[in-house]
C-alpha positions in Angstrom: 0.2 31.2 27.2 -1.6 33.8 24.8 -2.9 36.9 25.8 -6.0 38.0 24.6 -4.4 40.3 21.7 -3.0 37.0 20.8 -5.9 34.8 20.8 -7.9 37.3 18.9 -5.1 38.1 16.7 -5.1 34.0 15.6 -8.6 34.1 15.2 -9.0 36.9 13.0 -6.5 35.6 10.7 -4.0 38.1 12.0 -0.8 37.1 14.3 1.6 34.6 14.2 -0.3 31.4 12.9 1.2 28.0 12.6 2.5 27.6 9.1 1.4 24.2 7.5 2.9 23.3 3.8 0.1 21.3 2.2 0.9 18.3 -0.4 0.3 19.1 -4.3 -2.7 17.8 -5.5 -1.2 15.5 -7.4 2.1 14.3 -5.6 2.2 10.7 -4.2 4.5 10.2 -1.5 5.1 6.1 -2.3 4.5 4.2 -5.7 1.1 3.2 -7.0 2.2 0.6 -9.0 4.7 -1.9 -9.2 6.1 -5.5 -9.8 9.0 -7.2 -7.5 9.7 -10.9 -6.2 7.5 -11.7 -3.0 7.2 -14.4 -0.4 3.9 -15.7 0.2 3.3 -15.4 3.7 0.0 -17.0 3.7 -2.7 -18.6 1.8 -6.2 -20.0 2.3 -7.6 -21.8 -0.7 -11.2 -22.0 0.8 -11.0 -18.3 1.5 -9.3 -18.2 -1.5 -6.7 -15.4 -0.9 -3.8 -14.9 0.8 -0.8 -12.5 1.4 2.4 -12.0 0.0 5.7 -10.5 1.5 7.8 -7.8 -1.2 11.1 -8.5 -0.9 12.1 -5.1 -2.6 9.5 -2.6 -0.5 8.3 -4.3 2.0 4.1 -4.5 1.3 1.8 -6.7 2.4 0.2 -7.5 -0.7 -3.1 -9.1 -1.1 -3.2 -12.1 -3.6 -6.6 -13.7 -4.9 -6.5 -17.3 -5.8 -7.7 -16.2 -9.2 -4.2 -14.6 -10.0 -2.9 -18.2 -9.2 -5.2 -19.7 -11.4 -4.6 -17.3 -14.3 -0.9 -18.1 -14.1 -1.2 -22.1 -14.1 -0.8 -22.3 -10.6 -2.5 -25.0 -8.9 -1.2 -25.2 -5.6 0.8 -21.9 -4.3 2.9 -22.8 -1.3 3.9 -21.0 1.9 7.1 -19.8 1.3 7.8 -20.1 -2.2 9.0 -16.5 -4.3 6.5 -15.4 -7.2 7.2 -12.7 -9.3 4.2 -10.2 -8.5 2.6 -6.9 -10.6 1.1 -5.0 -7.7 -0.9 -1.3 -7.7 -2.1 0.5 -4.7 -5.7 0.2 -4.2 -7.6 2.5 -1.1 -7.1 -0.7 1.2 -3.9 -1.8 0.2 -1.2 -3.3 -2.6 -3.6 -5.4 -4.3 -2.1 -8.0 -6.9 -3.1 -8.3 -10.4 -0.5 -10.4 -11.6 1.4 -13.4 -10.0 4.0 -15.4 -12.1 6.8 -17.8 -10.8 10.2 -16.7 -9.9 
């Protein structure tokens, strides 16, 4: 419980305050870009995207059809490996580029 010294004390700046270490402005705490062998998980060809499982760290990554299509893929398949480039977009791992394993 704090007295009212010690309530005072906080809010004036003065006292024994919390101490919080901030990140650097420019420290990431993960990888914003990378390229590893993933499982695709799923795929809808109408929607035309799907997800893909990285084997080496873990992501979800989102897949358009159009990376298939770039690549010469017709007709990805549930469970088959592709070698994936990935980067770190604000919703997610997005892939860019999608190649067989």
């Amino acid at each position: 419980m704090l007295t009212r010294r010690g309530l005072f004390g906080l809010l004036a700046g003065g006292g024994a305050a919390p101490f919080v270490k901030l990140p650097e402005a420019n420290a990431t705490p993960f990888p914003t870009r990378g390229s590893e062998p993933c499982t695709l998980n799923w795929f809808n060809r109408v929607r035309g995207f799907g997800f893909a499982h990285g084997t080496l760290s873990g992501h979800s990554i989102f897949v358009r059809a159009s990376c298939f299509a770039k690549a010469g893929i017709e007709k990805p398949k549930w469970g088959a490996t592709y070698f994936v480039a990935w980067e770190l977009k604000p919703k997610g791992p997005f892939a860019y580029e999608i190649g067989e394993w």
